[in-house]
N, CA, C and O atoms as CSV, one atom per row, in Angstrom:
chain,resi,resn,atom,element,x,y,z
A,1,UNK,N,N,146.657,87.125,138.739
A,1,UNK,CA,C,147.388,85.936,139.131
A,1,UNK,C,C,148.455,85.645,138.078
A,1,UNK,O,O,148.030,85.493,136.932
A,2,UNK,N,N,149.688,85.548,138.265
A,2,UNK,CA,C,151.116,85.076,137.522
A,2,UNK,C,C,150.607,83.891,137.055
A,2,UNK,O,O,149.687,83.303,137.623
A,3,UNK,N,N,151.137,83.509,136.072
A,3,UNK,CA,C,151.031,82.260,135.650
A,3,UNK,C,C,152.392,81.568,135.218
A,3,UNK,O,O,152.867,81.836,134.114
A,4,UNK,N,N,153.055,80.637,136.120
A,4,UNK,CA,C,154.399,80.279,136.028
A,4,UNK,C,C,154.752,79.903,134.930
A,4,UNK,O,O,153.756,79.538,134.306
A,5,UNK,N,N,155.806,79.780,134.261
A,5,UNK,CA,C,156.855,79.424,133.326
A,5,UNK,C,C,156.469,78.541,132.810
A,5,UNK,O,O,156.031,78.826,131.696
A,6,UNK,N,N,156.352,76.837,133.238
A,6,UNK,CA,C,155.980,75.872,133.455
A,6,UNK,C,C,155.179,75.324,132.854
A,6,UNK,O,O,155.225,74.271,132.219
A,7,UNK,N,N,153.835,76.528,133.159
A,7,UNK,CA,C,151.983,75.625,133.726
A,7,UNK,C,C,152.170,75.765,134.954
A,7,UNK,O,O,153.023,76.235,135.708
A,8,UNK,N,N,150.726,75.016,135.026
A,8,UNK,CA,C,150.184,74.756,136.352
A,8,UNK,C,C,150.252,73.522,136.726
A,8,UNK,O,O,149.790,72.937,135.747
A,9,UNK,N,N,150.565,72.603,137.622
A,9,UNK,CA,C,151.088,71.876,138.512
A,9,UNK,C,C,149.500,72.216,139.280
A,9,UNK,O,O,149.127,73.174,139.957
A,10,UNK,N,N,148.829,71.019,138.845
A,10,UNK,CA,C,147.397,70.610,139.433
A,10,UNK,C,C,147.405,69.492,140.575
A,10,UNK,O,O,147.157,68.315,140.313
A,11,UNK,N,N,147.698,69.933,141.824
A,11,UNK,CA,C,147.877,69.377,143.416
A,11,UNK,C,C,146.732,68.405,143.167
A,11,UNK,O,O,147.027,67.210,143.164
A,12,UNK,N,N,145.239,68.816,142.922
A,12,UNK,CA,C,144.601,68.172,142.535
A,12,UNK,C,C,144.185,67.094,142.285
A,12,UNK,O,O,143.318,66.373,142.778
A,13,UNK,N,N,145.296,66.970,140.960
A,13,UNK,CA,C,145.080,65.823,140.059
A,13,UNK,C,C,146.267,64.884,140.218
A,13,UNK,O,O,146.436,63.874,139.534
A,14,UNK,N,N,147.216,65.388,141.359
A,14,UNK,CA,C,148.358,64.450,142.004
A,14,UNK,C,C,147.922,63.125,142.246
A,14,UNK,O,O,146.824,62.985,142.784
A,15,UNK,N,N,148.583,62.139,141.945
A,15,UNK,CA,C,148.415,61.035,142.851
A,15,UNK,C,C,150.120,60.445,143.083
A,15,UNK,O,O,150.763,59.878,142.198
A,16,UNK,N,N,150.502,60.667,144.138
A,16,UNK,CA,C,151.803,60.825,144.790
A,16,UNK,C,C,152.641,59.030,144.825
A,16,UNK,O,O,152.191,58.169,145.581
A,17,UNK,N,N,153.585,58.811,144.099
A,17,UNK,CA,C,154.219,57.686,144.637
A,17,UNK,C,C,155.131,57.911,145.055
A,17,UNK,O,O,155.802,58.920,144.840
A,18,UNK,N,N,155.480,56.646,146.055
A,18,UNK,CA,C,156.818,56.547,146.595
A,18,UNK,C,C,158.071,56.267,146.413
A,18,UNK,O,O,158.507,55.165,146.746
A,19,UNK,N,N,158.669,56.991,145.989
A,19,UNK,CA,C,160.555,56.458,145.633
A,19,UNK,C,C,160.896,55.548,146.412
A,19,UNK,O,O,160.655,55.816,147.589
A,20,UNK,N,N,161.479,54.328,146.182
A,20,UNK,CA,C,162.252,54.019,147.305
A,20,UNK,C,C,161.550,52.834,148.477
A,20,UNK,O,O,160.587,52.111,148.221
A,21,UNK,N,N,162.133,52.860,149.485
A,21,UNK,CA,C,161.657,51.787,150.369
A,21,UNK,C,C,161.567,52.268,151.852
A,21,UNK,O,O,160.998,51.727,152.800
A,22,UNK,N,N,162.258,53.393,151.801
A,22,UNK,CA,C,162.305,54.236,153.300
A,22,UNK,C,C,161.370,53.968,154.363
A,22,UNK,O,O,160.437,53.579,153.661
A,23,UNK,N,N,160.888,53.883,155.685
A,23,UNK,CA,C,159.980,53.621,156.538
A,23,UNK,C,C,159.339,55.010,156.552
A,23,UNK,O,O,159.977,56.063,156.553
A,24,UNK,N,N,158.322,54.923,156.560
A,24,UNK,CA,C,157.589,56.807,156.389
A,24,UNK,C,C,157.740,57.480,157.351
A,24,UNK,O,O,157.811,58.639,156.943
A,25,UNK,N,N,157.813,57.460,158.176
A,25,UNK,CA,C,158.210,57.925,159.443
A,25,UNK,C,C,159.700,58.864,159.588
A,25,UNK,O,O,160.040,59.773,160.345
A,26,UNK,N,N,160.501,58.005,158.241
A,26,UNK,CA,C,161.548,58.724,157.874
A,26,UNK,C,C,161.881,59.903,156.854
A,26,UNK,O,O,162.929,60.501,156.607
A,27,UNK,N,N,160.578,60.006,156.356
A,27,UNK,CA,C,160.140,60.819,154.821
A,27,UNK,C,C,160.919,59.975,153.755
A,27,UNK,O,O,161.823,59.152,153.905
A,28,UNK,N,N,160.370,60.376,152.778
A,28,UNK,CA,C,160.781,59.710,151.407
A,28,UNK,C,C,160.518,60.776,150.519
A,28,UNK,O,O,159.871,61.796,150.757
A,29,UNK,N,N,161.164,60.394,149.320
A,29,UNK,CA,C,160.511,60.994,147.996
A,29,UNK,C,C,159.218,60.962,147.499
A,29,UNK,O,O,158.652,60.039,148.086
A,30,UNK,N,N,158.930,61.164,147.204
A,30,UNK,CA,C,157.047,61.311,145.860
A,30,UNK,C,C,157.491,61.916,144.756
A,30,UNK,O,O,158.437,62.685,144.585
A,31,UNK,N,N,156.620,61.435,143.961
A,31,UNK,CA,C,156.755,61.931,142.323
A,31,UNK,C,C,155.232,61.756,142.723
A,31,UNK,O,O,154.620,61.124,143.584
A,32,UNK,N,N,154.796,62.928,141.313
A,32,UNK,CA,C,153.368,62.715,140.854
A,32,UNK,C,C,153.409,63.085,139.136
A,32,UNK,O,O,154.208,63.952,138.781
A,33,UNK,N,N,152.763,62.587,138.365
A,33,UNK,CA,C,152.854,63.280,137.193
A,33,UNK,C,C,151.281,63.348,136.913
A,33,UNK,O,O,150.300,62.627,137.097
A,34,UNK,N,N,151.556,64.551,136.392
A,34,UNK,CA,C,150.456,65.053,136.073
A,34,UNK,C,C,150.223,66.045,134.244
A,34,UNK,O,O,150.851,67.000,133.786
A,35,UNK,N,N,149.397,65.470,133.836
A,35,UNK,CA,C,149.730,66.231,132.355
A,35,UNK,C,C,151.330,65.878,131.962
A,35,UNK,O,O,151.879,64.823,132.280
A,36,UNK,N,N,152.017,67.049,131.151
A,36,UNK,CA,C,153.257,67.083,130.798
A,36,UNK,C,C,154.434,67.662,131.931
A,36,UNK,O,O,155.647,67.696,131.725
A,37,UNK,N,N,153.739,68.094,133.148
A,37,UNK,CA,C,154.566,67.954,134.599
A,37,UNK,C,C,154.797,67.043,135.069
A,37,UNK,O,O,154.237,65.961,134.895
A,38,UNK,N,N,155.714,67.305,135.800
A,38,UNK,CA,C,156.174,66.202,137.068
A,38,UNK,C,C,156.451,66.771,138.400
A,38,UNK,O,O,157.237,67.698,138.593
A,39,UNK,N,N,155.831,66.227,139.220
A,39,UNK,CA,C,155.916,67.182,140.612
A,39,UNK,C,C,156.691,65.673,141.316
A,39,UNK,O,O,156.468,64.473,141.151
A,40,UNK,N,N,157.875,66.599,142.316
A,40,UNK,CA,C,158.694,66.046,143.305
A,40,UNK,C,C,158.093,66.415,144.771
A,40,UNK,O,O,157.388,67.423,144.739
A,41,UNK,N,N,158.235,65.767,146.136
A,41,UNK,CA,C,157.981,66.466,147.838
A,41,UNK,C,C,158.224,65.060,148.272
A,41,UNK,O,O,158.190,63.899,147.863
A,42,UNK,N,N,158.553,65.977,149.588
A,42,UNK,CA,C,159.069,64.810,150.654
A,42,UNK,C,C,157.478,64.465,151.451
A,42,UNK,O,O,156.472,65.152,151.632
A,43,UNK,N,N,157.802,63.250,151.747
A,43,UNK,CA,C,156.298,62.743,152.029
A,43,UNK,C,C,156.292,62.882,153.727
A,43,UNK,O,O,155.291,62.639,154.400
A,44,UNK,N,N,157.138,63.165,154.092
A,44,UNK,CA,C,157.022,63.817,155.653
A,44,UNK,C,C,156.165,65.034,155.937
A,44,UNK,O,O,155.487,65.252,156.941
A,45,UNK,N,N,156.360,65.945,154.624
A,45,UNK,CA,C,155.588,67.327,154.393
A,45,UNK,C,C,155.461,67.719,153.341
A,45,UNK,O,O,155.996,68.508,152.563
A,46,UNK,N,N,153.987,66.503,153.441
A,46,UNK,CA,C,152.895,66.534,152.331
A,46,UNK,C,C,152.099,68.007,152.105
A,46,UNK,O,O,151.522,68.333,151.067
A,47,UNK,N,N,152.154,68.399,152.701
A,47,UNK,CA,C,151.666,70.149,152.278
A,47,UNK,C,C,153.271,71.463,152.017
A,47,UNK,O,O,153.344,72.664,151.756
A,48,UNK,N,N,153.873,70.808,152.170
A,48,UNK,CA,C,155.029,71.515,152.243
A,48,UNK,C,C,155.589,71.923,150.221
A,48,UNK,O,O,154.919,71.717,149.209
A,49,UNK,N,N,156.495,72.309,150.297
A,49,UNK,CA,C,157.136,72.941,148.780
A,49,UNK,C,C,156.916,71.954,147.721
A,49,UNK,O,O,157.392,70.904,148.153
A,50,UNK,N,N,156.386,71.744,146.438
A,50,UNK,CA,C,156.760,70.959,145.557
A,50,UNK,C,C,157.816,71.424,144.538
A,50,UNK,O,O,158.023,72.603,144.250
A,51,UNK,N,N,158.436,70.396,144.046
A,51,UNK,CA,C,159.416,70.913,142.822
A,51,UNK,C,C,158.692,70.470,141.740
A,51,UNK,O,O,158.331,69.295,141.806
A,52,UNK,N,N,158.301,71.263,140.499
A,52,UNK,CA,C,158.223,70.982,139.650
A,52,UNK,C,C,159.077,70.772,138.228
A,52,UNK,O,O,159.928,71.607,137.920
A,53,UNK,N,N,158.877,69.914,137.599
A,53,UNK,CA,C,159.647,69.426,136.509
A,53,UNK,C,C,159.125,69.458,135.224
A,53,UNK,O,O,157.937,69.137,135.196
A,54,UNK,N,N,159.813,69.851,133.721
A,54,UNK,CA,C,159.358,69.872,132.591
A,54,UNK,C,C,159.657,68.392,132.694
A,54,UNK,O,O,160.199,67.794,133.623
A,55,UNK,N,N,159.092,67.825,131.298
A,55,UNK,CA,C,159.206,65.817,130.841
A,55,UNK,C,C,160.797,66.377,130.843
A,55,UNK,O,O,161.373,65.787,131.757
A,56,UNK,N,N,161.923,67.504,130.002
A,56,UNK,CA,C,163.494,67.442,129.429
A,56,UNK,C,C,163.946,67.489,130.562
A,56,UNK,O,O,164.969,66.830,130.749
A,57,UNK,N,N,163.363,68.283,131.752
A,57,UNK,CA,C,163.836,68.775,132.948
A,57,UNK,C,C,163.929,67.100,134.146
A,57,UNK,O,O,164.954,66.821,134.767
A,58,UNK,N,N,163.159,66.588,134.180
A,58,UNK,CA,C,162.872,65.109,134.512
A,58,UNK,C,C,163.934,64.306,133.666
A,58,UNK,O,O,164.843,63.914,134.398
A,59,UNK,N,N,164.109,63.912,132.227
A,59,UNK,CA,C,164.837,63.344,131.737
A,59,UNK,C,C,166.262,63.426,132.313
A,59,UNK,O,O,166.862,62.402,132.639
A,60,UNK,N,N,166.888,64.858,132.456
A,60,UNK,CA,C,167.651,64.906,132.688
A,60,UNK,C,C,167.910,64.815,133.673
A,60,UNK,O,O,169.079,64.431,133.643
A,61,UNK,N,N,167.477,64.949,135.095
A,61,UNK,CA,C,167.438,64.876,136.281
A,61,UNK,C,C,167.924,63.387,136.486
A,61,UNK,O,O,168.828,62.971,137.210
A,62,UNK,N,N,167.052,62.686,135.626
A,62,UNK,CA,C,166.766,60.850,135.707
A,62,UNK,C,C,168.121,60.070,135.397
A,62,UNK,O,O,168.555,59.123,136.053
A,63,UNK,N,N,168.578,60.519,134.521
A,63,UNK,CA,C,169.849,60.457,133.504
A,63,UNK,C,C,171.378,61.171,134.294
A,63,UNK,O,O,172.476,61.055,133.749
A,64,UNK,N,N,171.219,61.759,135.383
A,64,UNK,CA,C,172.036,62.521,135.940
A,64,UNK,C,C,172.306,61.592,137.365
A,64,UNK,O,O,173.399,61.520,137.928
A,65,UNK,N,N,170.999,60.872,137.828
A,65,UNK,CA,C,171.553,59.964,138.815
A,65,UNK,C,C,171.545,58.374,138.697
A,65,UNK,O,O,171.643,57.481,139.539
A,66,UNK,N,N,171.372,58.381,137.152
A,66,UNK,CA,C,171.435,57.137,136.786
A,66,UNK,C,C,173.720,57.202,136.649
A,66,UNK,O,O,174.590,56.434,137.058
A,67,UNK,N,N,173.751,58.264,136.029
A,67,UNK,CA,C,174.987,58.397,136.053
A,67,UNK,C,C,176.162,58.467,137.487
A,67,UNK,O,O,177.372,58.246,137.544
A,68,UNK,N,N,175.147,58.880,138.539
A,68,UNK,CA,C,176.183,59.334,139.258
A,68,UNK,C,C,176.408,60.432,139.969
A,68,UNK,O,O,176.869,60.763,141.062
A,69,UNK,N,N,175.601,61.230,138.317
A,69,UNK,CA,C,176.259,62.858,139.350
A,69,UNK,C,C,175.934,63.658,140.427
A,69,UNK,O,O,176.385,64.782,140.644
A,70,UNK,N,N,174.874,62.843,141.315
A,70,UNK,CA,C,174.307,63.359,142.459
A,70,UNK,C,C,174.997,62.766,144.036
A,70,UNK,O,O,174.742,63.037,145.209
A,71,UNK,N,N,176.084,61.736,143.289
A,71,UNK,CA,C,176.746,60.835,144.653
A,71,UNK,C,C,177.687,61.416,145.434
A,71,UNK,O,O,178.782,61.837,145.059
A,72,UNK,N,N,177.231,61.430,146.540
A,72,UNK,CA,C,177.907,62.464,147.801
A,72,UNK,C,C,179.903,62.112,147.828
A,72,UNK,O,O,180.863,62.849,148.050
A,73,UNK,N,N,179.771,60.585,147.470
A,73,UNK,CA,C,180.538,59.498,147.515
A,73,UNK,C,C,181.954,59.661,146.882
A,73,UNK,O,O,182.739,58.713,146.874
């Protein structure tokens, strides 16, 4: 068994919140943190892909749309 880059990203030990205010029906974001990960998924498809995040990888992510740089706009 590979053992990713990362760690392991323990589904497990997730406990999933919600970004946002979206009606669920519409999916939303989730974060979970777990250990020194951070797992991202859309809550429409809760078994579906997670993204995982280092804490620098998160910082910056956090810091990137606090700024802006993700606005379609």
């Amino acid at each position: 068994m590979a053992h990713h880059p990362k760690g392991d990203f323990d589904l497990s030990r997730a406990i999933w919140q919600r970004v946002g205010e979206e009606p669920a029906e519409h999916g939303a974001v989730e974060v979970a943190f777990v250990d020194d990960l951070i797992g991202l998924r859309n809550s429409a498809d809760p078994q579906g892909a997670v993204l995982v995040f280092t804490q620098g990888e998160w910082d910056a992510f956090v810091a990137g749309a606090r700024d802006g740089e993700f606005d379609l706009a």
